[in-house]
C-alpha positions, 0 to 999 in steps of 0.5 A: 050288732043284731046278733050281740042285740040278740045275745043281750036280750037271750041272756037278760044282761043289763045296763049294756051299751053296744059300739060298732066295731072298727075293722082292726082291734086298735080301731074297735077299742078307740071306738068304745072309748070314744062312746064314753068320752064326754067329747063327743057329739051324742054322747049318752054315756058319763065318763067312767074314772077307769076303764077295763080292755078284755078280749072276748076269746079269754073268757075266764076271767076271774073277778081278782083279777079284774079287781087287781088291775083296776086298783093298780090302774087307779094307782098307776094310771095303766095295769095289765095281767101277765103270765109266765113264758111257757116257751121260749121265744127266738127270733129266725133270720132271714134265712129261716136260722135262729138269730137269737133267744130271749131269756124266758126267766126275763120276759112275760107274756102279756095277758087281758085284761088291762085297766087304765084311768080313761083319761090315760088311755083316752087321751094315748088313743087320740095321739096315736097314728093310723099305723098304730091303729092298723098294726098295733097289738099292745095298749100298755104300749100306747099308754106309754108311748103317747100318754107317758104311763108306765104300767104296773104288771099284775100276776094273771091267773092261768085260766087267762089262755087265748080260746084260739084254735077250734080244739080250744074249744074243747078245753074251754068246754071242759073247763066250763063242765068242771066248775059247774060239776062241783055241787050236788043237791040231794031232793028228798019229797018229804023231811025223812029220818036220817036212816032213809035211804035217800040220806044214805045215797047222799052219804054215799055220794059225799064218800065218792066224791070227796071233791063235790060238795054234796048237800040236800034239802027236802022239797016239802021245805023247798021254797026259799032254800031252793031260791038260795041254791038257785042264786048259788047257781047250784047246776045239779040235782038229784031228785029221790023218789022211794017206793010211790009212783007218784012224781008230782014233786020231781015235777014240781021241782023241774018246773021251779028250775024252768021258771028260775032261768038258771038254765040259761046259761049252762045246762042244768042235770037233773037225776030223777031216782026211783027206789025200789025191790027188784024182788017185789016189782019186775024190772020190766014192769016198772021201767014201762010204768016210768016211760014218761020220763023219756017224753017229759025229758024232751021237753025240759031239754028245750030249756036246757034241763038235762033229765035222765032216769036212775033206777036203784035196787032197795034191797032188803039186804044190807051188802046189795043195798050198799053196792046197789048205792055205789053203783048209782053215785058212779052213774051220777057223778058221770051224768053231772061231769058229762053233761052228756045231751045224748042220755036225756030221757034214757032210764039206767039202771044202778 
């Protein structure tokens, strides 16, 4: 209870209620169903019409599939995801032979999450035995049991999989990284012409990758714009910085990030761009003058802002500009779909 108190208040969750949990799966939903009967003594919740299960371990359920279910459940008294067989199921004898296989075209595997009036399954829960409580799995099969509702069946989406074994963790991470790679905001420090190369870089960036939304703003204009693309839950920016050394905008931009607690949840990348000829200034030279960047970034990694440095060639000449840009929008489509930590403060070079 104190590490799911602590969750709630990390995370800044509202209108949460916590139930201890029972010591099988059966007894820690009766738990929860019980905190919302009116029935009860000390009962500080009001009885919702419906009521949604869902296992913490699919956590990639999508609001349409919510919406399905609890519509069908208000039609039906009980709805539930389900998904298609991917494999067969058979059933060994008790010699460790198959006996028989079900025809997997027939069968569906059931998902979460499932709706139900809370009458329906309230009232199932209170009937139901201990064995039912101790080795049951399946509330639809409650339902029908006990309350005698038939459930209607919602197609699932394949994003319902069970995070179960520890290299699913992997896959949910990926999973996690992809949906939050696909938009990118190009920051410009001042509202330049449409020839400026930080345009130029945006333009690249949308060639390369056509899956990505790619847009800008200019941080002079950053106010409610910024505040927009923070509430869009924007988790990449791409902060561009021509010629001048001065870096108060880029700051100016992380500390709107830190106060804005987009971060909270997934890690924010942030691509702090400096333009400049590598004829005019040695490299070495300008790479010393932006070391800070390695201190600064180890600072906002504490709220979970991942900050690196990209140094671009502006060439005068046209061929070595524009190469100069494909470089860099590779290094910054890898940066945003990595989110790799073991890169922040680090200055690369495009």
């Amino acid at each position: 209870m104190q590490a799911m108190e602590s969750i709630i208040h990390k995370y800044d969750h509202k209108r949460i209620s916590l139930v201890e949990a029972g010591v099988t799966r059966h007894r820690s939903i009766f738990n929860g169903l019980k905190a919302l009967a009116e029935d009860q003594p000390n009962s500080k919740l009001s009885k919702p019409e419906v009521v949604i299960i869902h296992d913490a371990v699919r956590p990639f359920v999508e609001e349409d599939v919510l919406f399905k279910v609890v519509t069908a459940a208000k039609e039906h008294g009980a709805a539930g995801a389900i998904r298609p067989l991917v494999s067969t199921v058979i059933s060994p004898s008790a010699d460790g032979c198959l006996d028989y296989s079900l025809d997997r075209a027939r069968h569906r595997a059931s998902e979460m999450p499932q709706a139900f009036l809370f009458d329906v399954i309230y009232e199932a829960y209170r009937q139901c035995s201990d064995h039912d409580l101790e080795f049951g799995t399946e509330c639809l099969q409650l339902a029908l049991k006990y309350s005698h509702t038939k459930a209607k069946l919602v197609e699932g989406s394949p994003d319902l999989w069970k995070v179960t074994y520890k290299r699913d963790l992997y896959a949910a991470e990926s999973i996690i990284k992809e949906k939050i790679s696909q938009e990118i905001c190009v920051v410009m420090h001042t509202k330049e012409e449409k020839e400026h190369v930080g345009h130029l870089l945006e333009q690249v960036l949308k060639n390369e990758l056509n899956h990505v939304k790619v847009t800008s703003k200019a941080l002079c204009h950053a106010g409610s714009d910024f505040q927009q693309i923070i509430l869009e839950q924007c988790y990449n920016f791409v902060c561009v910085n021509v010629m001048t050394p001065d870096f108060q905008e880029s700051k100016k931009l992380l500390s709107m990030l830190e106060g804005s607690n987009l971060s909270i949840l997934y890690p924010v990348v942030v691509v702090l761009v400096h333009f400049f000829d590598f004829k005019l200034v040695p490299l070495s030279q300008k790479m010393e003058s932006l070391m800070w960047i390695k201190e600064f970034a180890k600072e906002v990694k504490k709220r979970n802002i991942l900050l690196c440095g990209l140094l671009m060639n502006y060439s005068q000449d046209e061929q070595k500009l524009q190469e100069s840009l494909r470089e860099g929008a590779i290094i910054i489509a890898a940066l945003v779909k990595e989110r790799n930590s073991g890169l922040v403060g680090q200055l690369l070079i495009a």
